[in-house]
C-alpha positions in Angstrom: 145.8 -117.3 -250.4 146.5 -114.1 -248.2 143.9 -112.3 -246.5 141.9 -109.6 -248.6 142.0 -106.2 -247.2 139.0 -104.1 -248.0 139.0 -100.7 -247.6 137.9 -96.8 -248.7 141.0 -95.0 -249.8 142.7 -92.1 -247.9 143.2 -88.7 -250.0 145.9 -89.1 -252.1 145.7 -92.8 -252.8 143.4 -92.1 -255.7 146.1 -93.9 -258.1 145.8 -96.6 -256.2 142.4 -97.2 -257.0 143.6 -96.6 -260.6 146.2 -99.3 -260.4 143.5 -102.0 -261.5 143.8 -102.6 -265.3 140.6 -101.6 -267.2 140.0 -102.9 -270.8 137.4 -100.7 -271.2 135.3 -102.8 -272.4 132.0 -101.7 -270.2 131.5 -99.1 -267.7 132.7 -95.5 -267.5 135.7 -96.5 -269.0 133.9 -97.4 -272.1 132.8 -94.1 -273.0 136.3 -92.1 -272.6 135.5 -91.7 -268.8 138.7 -91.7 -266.7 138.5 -92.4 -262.7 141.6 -89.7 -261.8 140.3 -86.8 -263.8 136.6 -87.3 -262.2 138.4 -87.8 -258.9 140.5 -84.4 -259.4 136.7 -82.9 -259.9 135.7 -83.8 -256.7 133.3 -86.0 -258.8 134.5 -88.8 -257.2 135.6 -88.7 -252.5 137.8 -90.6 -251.1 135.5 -91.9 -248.2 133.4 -93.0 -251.0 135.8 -95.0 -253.0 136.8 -98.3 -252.0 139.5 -101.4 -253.0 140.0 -104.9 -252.2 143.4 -105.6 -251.5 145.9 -109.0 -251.9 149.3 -108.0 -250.9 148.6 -104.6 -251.6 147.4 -105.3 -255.1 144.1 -103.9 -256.4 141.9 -106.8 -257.1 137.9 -105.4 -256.7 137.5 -101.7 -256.7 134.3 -99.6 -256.4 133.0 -95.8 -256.8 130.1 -94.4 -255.1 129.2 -91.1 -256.7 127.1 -88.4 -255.5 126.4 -84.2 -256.3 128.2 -81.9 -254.6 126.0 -80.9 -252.0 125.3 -84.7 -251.5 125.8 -86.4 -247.7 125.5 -89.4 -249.1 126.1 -91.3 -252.5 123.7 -91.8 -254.7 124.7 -94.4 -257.0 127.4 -96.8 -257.7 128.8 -96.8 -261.0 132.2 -97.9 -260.9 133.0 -101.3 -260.2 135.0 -103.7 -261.7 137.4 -106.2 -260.2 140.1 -109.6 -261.5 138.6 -111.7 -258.4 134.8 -111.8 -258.4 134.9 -112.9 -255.0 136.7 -110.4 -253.7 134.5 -108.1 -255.6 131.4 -109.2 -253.7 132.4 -109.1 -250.3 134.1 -105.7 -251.4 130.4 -104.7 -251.5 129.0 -106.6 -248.6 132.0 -104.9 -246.5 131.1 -101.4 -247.5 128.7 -99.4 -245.6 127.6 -97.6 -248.4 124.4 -98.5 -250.1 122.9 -97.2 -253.3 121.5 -98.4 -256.8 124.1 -99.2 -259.0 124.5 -98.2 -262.2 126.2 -100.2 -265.1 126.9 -98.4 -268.3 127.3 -100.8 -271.8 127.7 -100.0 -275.6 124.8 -100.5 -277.3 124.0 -103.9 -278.4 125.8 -104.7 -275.8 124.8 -108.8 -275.5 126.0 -109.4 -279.8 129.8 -108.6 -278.2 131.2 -111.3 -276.4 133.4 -109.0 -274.8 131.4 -106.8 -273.6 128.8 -109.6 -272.4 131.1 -111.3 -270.5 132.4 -108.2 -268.6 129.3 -106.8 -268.0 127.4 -110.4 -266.6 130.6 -110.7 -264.7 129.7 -107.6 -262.8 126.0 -108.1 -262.7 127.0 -111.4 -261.2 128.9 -110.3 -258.7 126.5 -107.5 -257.7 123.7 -110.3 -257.5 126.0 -112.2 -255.3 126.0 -109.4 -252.5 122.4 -109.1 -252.7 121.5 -106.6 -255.8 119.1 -107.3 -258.5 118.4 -106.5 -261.6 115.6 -103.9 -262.1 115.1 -102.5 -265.5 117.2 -101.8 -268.2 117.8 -98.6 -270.0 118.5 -96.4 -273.1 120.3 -93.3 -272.4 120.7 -90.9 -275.4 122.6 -87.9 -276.4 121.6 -85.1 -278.3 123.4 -83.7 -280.4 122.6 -80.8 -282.9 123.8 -82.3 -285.5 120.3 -84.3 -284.8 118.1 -81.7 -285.7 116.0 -79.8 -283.4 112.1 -81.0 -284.3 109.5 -78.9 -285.0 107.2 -78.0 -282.4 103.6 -79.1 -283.2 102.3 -76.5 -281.6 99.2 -78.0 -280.0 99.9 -77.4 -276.4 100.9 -74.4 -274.0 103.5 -74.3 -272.0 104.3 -72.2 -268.3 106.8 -72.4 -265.6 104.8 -74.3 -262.9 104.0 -71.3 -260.3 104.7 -73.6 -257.3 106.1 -77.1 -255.9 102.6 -77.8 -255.0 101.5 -78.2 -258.2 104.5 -80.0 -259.4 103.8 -82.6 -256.7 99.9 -83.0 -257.9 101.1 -83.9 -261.9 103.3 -86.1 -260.4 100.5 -87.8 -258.3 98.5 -87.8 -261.7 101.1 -88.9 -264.1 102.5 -92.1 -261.3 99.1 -93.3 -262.0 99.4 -96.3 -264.4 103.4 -95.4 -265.2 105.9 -97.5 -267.4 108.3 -96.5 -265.5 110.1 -99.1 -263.3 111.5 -97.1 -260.3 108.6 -95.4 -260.2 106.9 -98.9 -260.1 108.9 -100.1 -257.4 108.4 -96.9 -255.1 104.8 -96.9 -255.7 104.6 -100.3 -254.7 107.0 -99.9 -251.5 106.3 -96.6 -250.1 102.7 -95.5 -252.2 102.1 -93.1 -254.7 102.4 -89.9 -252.6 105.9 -90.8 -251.6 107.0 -91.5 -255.5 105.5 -87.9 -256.0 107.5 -86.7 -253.4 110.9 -88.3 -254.8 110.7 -86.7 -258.3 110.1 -83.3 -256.8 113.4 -83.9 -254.7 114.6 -85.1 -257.6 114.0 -81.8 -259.9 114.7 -79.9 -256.6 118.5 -81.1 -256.2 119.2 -80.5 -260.5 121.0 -77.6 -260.7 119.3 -76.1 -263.0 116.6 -72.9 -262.5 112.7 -73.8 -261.5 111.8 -72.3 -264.5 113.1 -75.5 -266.2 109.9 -77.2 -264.8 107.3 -76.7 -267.7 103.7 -77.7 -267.1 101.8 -78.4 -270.5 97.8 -77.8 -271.4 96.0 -78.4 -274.1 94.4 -74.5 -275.4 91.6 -75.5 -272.9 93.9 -75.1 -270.2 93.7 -78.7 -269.8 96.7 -79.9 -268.0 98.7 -82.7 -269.9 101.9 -83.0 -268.0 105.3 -81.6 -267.5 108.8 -82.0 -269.4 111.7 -80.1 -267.9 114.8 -79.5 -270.1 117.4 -79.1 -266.7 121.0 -79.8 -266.4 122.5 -82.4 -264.1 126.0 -81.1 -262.5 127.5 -82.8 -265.7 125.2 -82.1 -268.6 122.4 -80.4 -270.4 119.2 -83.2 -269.5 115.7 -84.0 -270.4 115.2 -83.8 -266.7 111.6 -85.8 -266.8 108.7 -86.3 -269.3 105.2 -87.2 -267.9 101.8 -87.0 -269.1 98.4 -87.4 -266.6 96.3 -90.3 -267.4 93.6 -88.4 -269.2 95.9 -87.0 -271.6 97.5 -90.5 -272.9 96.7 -91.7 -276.4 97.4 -88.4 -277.8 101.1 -88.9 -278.6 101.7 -85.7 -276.3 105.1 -87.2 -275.2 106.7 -85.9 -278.0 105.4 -82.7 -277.7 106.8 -82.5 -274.2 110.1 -84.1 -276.1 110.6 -81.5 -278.3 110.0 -78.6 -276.3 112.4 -79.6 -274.0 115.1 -80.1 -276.9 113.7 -76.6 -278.2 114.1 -75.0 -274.9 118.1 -76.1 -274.7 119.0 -75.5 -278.6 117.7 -72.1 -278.1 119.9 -71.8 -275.1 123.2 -72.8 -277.4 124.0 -76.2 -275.4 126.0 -78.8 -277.6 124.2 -82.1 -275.9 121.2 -83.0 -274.4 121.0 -86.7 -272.3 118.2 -88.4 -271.6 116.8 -91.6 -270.6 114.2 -94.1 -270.1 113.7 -97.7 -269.9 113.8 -100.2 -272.5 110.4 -101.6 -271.5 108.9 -98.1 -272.0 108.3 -99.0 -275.8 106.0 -95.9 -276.4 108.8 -93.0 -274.7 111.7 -95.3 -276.5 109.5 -94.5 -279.4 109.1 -91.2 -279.1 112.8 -90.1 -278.7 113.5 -92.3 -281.7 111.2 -89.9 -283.7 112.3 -87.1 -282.2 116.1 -87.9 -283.5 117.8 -89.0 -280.6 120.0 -91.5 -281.3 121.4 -94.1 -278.3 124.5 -93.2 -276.4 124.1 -96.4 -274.4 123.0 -99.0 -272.7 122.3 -99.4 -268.4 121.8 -101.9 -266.1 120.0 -100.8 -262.6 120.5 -102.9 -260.2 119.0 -102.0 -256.7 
C-alpha cells in the first residue's frame, strides 16, 4: 500500500477536498450543504481543512469550522473518508482540536444507510480518541409553525449589564440537564461554565439587547432566553431558568418570547437546539411547534 499523505490544503485546492465522493447520506451534505460554496464564503480556510492522500487521491478528509473573527476552530463538522484508517490518523495528524459535530436525519438509527455512515464516522473519531457526549435535537422554525401565544405571566428587560448575565448563569448551571454544561461544571467549576456562556452570547453577532432576563410581576428573576443570530441564522441563542423558578413550566415562556421577538422582526427560520436527554426543554419546543430539523452527535 503507498504511504498516506496527510495534509491541510493550500488556497485553491479547495476542489480537491471536494474530489471525495459524498452520498450524502449524513453530514452537511445531508441537508443540501455543499463544501465549495461554504468554502467560497470564507465559511470554511484552507489552513483549517485537511485530506489524506493515496497517490494523490482523496481518501479521509476533514473541515474545521470557525466565525469570522475566530483564531481558532471551533468545531469539526465535516469529516468523512473511503479508508477509516486513514481517516483516524487524519485526525491524530492534525493539530487542530475541537468538538466535533456530526449532523443525521432524524430517525437516523431505523435507516441502515444512514446508521452505517454515521457509526462509521463515530468510529473512527473514537479511534483517535473522541467520545461520545450527548446527543441532540436541533430544530428549525419556520412560520409556517405558528408563532405561540405569549402567556403573559412574566416580564421581560434587556439585561443592563454582563454582570448580571454572568450571575443567572451561575444560578441557572445549578442542577442543569445540559450535558456540556455538565462536563464544564465538572472540569473547570461552575464559575468557569458561567463564564463560557457569556463568551458564548458575547461572540453571536447579534445586538446585547438580544439577552432577555425574565421576572415573575414580583420582579422575581426566572431566567434569560435570547432570540440572537449565529453568523448563519436566526437562533434561540440559550434558554435557562434559576433553580427557584423550575416546576413552573417557565421554559416555554422563555421559548416563545424568543420566537415572538424574531417573527416580529420578519426572519423566515429560527434554529435551535438541545439535548435529547433534556426530556422537559425537548418538550417544550415540541409544544411550542418546532418541529426537528435533525439529529447531532457531539463528540469531544
Amino acid at each position: 500500500m503507498t504511504d498516506l499523505v496527510i495534509r491541510s490544503i493550500e488556497p485553491g485546492e479547495e476542489r480537491l477536498f471536494a474530489s471525495l465522493p459524498d452520498p450524502a447520506l449524513v453530514g452537511r451534505a445531508r441537508f443540501g450543504q455543499d463544501y465549495l460554496t461554504m468554502a467560497a464564503t470564507g465559511a470554511y480556510r484552507p489552513e483549517w481543512t485537511w485530506v489524506a492522500l493515496r497517490e494523490d487521491v482523496v481518501v479521509a478528509r476533514a473541515a474545521w469550522w470557525g466565525g469570522p473573527k475566530d483564531s481558532k476552530p471551533i468545531t469539526l463538522d465535516w469529516f468523512d473518508f473511503i479508508d477509516g484508517a486513514a481517516a483516524t490518523e487524519l485526525l491524530n495528524t492534525s493539530p487542530l482540536r475541537a468538538e466535533y459535530e456530526l449532523r443525521l436525519p432524524p430517525g437516523w438509527r431505523a435507516d441502515p444507510a444512514a446508521r452505517a455512515a454515521g457509526e462509521s464516522r463515530i468510529a473512527a473519531a473514537e479511534a483517535a480518541g473522541y467520545r461520545v457526549l450527548v446527543e441532540r435535537f436541533r430544530y428549525l422554525w419556520t412560520p409556517e409553525c405558528g408563532v405561540p401565544d405569549r402567556p403573559g405571566r412574566l416580564v421581560f428587560r434587556p439585561a443592563p449589564d454582563e454582570e448580571s448575565v454572568l450571575q443567572a448563569f451561575r444560578l441557572i448551571h445549578q442542577g442543569s440537564l445540559d450535558a456540556h454544561v455538565r462536563l464544564r461544571v465538572e472540569e473547570d467549576g461552575l464559575e468557569a461554565a458561567a463564564q463560557e456562556e457569556l463568551d458564548y452570547l458575547k461572540w453571536l453577532p447579534s445586538p446585547r439587547s438580544a439577552w432577555l432576563l425574565a421576572y415573575t410581576p414580583a420582579g422575581e428573576l426566572v431566567g434569560i432566553t435570547v432570540p440572537g443570530h449565529t453568523p448563519s441564522d436566526p437562533v434561540v441563542g440559550y434558554i435557562g431558568v434559576v433553580p427557584e423558578q423550575r416546576g413552573h413550566g417557565y421554559a416555554f415562556d422563555l421559548l416563545v418570547e424568543a420566537t415572538q421577538v424574531h417573527a416580529e422582526a420578519g426572519v423566515d427560520r429560527i434554529a435551535a437546539a438541545t439535548d435529547q436527554t433534556n426530556t422537559p426543554m425537548a418538550a417544550t419546543f415540541a409544544r411550542a411547534g418546532y418541529p426537528v430539523q435533525m439529529e447531532r452527535v457531539d463528540l469531544v
